[in-house]
N, C-alpha and C positions, 0 to 999 in steps of 0.2 A: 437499336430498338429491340425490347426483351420482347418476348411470346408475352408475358404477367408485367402488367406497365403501370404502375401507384403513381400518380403526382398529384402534389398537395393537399393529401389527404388530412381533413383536421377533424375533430369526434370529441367533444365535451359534453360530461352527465354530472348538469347542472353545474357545480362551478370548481369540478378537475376535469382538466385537459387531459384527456386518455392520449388522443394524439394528437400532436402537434407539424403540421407542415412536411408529412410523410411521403418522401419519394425513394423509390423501388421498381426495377428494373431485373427480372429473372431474364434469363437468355436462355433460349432452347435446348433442348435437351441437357439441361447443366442439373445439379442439386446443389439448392440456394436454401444456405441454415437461417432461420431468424432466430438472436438468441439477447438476452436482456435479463438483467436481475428483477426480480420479484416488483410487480409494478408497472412492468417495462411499457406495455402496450400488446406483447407480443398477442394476447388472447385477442384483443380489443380488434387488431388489425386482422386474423383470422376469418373474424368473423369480418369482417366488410368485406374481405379477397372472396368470399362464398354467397356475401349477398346478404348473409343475414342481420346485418347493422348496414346503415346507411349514413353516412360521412356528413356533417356538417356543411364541408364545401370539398372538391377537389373530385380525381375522378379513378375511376379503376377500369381497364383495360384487358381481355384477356382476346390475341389475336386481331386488334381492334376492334373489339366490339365490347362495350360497356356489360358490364355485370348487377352493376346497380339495381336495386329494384328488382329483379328476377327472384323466382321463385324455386327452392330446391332443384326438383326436376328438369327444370330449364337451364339450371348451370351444370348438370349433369348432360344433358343433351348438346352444351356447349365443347364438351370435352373434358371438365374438370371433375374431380372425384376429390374426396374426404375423407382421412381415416380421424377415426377420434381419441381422444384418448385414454377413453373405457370402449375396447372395442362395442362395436354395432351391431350385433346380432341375434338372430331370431334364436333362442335359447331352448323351444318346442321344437324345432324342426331340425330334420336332417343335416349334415352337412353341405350332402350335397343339396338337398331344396334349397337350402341359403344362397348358396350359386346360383340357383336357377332364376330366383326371386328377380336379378334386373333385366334377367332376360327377358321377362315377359311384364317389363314397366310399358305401361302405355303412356303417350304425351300429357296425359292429367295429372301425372304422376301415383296413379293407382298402377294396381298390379294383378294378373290372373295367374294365380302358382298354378295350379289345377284345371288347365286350359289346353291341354296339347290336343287334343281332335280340334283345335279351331287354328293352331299352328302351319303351315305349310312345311317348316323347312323342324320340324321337332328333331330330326335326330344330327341335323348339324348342332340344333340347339344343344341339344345333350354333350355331342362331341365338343362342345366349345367350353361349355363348363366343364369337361372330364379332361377336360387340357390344362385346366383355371388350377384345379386342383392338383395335378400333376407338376406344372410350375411351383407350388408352394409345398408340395410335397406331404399334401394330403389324402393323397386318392386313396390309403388304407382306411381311412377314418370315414369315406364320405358315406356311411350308413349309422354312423354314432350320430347322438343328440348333442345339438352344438353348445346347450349348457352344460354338457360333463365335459366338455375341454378345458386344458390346462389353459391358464390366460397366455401363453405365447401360443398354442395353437389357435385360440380363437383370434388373436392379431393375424395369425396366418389366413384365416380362413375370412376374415375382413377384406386380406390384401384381395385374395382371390374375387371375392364381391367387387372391390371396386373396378378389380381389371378386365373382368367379364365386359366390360361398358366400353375398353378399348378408349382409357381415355388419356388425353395430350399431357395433362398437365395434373399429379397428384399432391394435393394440399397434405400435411401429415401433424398433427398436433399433438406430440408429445408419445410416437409412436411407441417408445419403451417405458412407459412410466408404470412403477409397480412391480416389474419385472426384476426375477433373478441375473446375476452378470451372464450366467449362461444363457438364459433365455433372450436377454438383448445382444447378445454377441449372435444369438441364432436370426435375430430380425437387422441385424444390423447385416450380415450375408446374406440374409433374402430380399434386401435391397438393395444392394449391391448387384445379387443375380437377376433382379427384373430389370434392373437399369442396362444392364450390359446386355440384356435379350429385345429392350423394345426403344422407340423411338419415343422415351417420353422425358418429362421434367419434372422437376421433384422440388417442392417448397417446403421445409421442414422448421417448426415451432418444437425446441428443445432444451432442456434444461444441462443433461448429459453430455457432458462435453467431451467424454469420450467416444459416443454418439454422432456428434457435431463433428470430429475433427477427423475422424475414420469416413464417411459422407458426403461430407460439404466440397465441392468447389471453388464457392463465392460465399461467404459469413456476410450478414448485415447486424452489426447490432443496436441495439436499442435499448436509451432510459430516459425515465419520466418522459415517451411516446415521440419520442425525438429522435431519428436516428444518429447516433453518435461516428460511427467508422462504417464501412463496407471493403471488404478487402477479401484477400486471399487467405483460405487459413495461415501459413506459414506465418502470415505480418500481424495477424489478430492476435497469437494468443501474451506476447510483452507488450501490445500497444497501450501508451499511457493512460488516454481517454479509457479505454477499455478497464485496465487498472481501478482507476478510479472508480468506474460507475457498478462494477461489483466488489472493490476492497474500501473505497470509502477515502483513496489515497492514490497519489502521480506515483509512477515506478518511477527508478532513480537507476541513470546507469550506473 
């Protein structure tokens, strides 16, 4: 039984099946790649693991408790967090305000940046973003304006966002897209370095498969919304189904 538990999840917009009979099982604290040629589902299914599309029939699980129907805020107070994949950020404001911003999310999912005389605990507050930032290895920066960042430090400074929330399980949609090799070789060890420092789980939607295969624990993949194989990297990258569903063709030994 995974922490993140898909069964039979099915999703048609109008008359294509985006997915089909979708079951998915992440296991705790693991990094589990979803990866599928152009098509695949992989966005489709994204969104319903966060809420924001709602499944046809079947159901989504995170810890046992449905996700379905919730609203942003509420799957964020569940434990799950979201990077995207044009980072998320406030492009006006500080670096560090950006950290600060989910510190002081209220259950409405509003937020008071500007609020510390109503704070009790402001300067753990502070201490806990200046740690946020210090994990991803921005605490030089956290006085620059977060739209002069280069696009791998605003992924960095995203990461920070979401981990400020201290959450179980990080969704990741195409965390390196856009990116120089150096700049995803640099997010591809900052995830690596969060994984090895907290107790969380990592669901990753990628096209990079040097990304995938450097990451992943457990691969799932997926075409035409179906999953095709789930295995270990080592067995995914010759398997014939696999083959097929991005060459067009069975490998042949």
């Amino acid at each position: 039984m995974g922490i993140l538990e898909v069964k039979g999840v099915n999703k048609r917009f109008g008359g294509l099946q985006a997915l089909g009979n979708v079951n998915l099982s992440v296991a705790e604290n693991t990094v589990h790649a979803i990866i599928g040629p152009n098509g695949a589902g992989k966005s489709t299914l994204l969104n319903v693991l966060v809420g924001k599309l709602i499944p046809d029939s079947g159901t989504v699980t995170f810890d046992g408790q449905s996700v379905l129907g919730r609203k942003p805020h509420e799957i964020n107070q569940m434990g799950i967090s979201r990077v995207f994949q044009t980072p998320e950020i406030f492009g006006d404001l500080t670096v560090m305000e950006n950290v600060l911003i989910p510190c002081f999310a209220k259950r409405d999912g509003s937020f008071r940046l500007h609020a510390f005389e109503q704070v009790a605990n402001e300067s753990l507050i502070i201490e806990t973003a200046e740690q946020m930032l210090i994990d991803v290895n921005m605490q030089d920066k956290r006085h620059m304006h977060a739209g002069n960042l280069s696009r791998g430090d605003k992924r960095r400074l995203e990461m920070a966002m979401c981990l400020v929330q201290q959450p179980r399980l990080l969704l990741l949609d195409e965390p390196t897209a856009g990116m120089a090799r150096a700049d995803t070789n640099n997010t591809i060890d900052l995830l690596k370095e969060i994984k090895a420092k907290r107790d969380i789980t990592m669901a990753i939607i990628e096209h990079d498969m040097h990304v995938v295969f450097s990451l992943a624990e457990r691969i799932t993949v997926l075409a035409q919304g179906t999953p095709l194989v789930e295995d270990i990297p080592s067995r995914i990258k010759g398997h014939p189904k696999v083959q097929e569903a991005y060459l067009g063709t069975t490998a042949h030994a």
